[in-house]
N, CA and C of each residue as an Amber inpcrd file, in Angstrom:
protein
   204
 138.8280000  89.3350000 160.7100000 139.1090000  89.3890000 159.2950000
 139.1070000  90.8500000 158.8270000 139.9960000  91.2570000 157.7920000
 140.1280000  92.5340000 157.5410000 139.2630000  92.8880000 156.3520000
 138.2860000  94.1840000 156.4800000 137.9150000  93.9780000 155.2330000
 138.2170000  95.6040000 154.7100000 137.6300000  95.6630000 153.3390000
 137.9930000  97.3650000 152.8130000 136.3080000  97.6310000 152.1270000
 135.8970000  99.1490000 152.7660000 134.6970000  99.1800000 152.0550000
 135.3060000 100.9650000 151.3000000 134.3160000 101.0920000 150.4060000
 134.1980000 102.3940000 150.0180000 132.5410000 102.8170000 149.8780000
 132.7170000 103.7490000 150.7310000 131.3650000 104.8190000 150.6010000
 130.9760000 105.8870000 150.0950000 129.8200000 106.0410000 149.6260000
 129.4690000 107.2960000 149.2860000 129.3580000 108.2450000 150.3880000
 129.7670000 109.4450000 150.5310000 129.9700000 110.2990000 151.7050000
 129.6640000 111.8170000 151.0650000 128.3380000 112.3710000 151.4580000
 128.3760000 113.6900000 150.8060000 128.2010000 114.5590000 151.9690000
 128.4610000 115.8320000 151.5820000 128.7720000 117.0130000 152.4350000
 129.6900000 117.1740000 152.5500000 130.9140000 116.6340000 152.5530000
 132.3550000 117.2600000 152.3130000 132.3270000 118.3490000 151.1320000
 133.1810000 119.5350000 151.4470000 132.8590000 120.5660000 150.8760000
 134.9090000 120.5780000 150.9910000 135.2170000 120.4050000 152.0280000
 136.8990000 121.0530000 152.0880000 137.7200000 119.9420000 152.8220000
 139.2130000 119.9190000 152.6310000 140.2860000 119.1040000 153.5400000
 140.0040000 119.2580000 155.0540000 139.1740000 120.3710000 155.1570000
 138.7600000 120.2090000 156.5750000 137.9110000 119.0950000 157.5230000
 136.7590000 119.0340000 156.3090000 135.9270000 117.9430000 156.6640000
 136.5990000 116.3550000 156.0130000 137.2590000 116.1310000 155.4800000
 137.8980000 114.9310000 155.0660000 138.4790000 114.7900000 156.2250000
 139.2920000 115.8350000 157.3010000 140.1370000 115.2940000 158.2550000
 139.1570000 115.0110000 159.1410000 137.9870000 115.9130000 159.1660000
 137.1650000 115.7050000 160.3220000 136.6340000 113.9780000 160.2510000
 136.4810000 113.6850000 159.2730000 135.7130000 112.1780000 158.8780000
 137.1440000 110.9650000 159.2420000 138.3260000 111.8150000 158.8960000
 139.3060000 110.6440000 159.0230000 139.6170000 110.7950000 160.7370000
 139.5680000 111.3680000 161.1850000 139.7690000 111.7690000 163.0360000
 138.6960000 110.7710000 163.6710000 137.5290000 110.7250000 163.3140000
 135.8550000 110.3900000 163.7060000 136.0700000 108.9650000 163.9270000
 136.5960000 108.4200000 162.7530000 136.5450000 106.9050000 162.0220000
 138.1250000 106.8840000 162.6440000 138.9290000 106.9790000 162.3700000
 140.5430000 106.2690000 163.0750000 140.0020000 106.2530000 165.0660000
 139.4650000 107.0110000 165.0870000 139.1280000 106.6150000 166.9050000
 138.4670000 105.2840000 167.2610000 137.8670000 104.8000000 166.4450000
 136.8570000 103.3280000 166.3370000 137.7050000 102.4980000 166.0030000
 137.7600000 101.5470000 167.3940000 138.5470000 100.6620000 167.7750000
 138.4580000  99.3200000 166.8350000 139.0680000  99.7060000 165.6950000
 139.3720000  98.2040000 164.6970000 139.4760000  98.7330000 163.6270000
 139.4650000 100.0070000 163.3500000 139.6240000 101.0000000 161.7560000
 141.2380000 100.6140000 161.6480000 141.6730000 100.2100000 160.8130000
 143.1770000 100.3740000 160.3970000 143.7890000 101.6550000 159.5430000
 142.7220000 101.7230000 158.7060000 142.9670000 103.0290000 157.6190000
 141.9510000 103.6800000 156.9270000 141.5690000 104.9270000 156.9580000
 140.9260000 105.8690000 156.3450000 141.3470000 106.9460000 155.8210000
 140.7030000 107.0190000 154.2460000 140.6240000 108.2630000 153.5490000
 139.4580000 108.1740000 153.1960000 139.5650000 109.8670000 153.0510000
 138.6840000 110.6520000 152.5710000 138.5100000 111.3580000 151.5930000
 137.9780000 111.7820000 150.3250000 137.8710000 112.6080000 149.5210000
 136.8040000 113.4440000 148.9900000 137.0890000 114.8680000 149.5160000
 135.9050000 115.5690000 149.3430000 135.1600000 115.4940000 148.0280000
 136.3420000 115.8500000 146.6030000 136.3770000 115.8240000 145.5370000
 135.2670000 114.9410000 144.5540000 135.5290000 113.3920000 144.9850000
 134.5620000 112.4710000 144.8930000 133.4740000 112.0820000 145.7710000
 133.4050000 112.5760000 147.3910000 132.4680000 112.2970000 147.6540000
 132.4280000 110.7850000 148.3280000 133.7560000 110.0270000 148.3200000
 133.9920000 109.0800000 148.6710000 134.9800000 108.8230000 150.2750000
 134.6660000 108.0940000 150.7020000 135.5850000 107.7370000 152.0730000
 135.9370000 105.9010000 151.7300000 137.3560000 105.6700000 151.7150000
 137.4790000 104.2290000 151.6720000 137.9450000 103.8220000 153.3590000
 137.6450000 102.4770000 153.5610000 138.1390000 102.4910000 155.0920000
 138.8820000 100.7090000 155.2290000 139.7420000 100.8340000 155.7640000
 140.1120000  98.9210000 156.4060000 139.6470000  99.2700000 157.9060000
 138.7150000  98.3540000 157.9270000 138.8660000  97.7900000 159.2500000
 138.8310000  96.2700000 159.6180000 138.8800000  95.6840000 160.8790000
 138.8200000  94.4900000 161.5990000 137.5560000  94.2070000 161.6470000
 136.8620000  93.2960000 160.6550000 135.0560000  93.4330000 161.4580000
 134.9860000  92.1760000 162.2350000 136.3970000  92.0140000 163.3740000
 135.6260000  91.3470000 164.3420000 135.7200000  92.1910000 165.6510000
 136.4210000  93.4750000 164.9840000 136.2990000  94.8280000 166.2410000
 135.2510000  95.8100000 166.1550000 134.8280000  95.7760000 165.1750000
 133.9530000  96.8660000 164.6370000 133.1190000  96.4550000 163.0090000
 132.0140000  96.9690000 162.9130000 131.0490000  96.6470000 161.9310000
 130.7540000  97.9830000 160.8190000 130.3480000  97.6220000 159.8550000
 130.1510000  99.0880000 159.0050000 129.1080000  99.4450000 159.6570000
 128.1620000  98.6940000 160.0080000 127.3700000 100.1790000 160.3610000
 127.7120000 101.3030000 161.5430000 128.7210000 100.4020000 162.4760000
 129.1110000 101.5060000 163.2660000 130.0680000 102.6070000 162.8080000
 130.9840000 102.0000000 161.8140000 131.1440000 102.9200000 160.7830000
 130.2720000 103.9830000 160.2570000 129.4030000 103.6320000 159.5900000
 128.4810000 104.4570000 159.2240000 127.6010000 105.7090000 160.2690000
 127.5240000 105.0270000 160.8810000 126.7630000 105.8230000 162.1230000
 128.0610000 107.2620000 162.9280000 129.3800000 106.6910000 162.8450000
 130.4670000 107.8510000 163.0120000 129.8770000 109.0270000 161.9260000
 130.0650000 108.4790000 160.7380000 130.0750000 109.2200000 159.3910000
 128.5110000 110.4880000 159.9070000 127.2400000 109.7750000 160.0720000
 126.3720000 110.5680000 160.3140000 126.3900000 111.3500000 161.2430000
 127.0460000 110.9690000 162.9120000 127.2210000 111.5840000 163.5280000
 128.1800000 112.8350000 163.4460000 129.5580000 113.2940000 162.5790000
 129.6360000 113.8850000 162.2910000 129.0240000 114.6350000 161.3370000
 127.9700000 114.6760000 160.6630000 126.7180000 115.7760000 160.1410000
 127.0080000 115.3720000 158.3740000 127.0710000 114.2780000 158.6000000
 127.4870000 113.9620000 156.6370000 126.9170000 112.6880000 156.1120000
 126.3570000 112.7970000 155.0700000 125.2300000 111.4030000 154.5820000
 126.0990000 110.3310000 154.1250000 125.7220000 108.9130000 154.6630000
 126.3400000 107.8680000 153.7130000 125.0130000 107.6890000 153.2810000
């Protein structure tokens, strides 16, 4: 089933780190679509959660060095 979440995502500072967060998260096998916005502080995402779960979502997000 497809679902859409939006997160709070801080430490984005530039388009750099938005791509870095959208690169991180599109590699995780069931993401369909991610953005990012430094501006707000927000990341929205589709994925498959019978491929993948938010928290493994989430856990990308930290592992690249940024708080949900």
């Amino acid at each position: 089933m497809i679902e859409s979440q939006i997160l709070t995502v801080t430490g984005m500072k530039c388009s750099g780190c938005e791509a870095n967060i959208i690169e991180k998260l599109s590699a995780i096998s069931g993401v369909i679509s991610v953005t990012a916005s430094a501006k707000n502080n927000e990341v929205s995402i589709e994925y498959n959660n019978e491929l993948t779960d938010i928290a493994t979502i989430k856990a990308a997000i930290i592992a690249a060095d940024f708080k949900v």
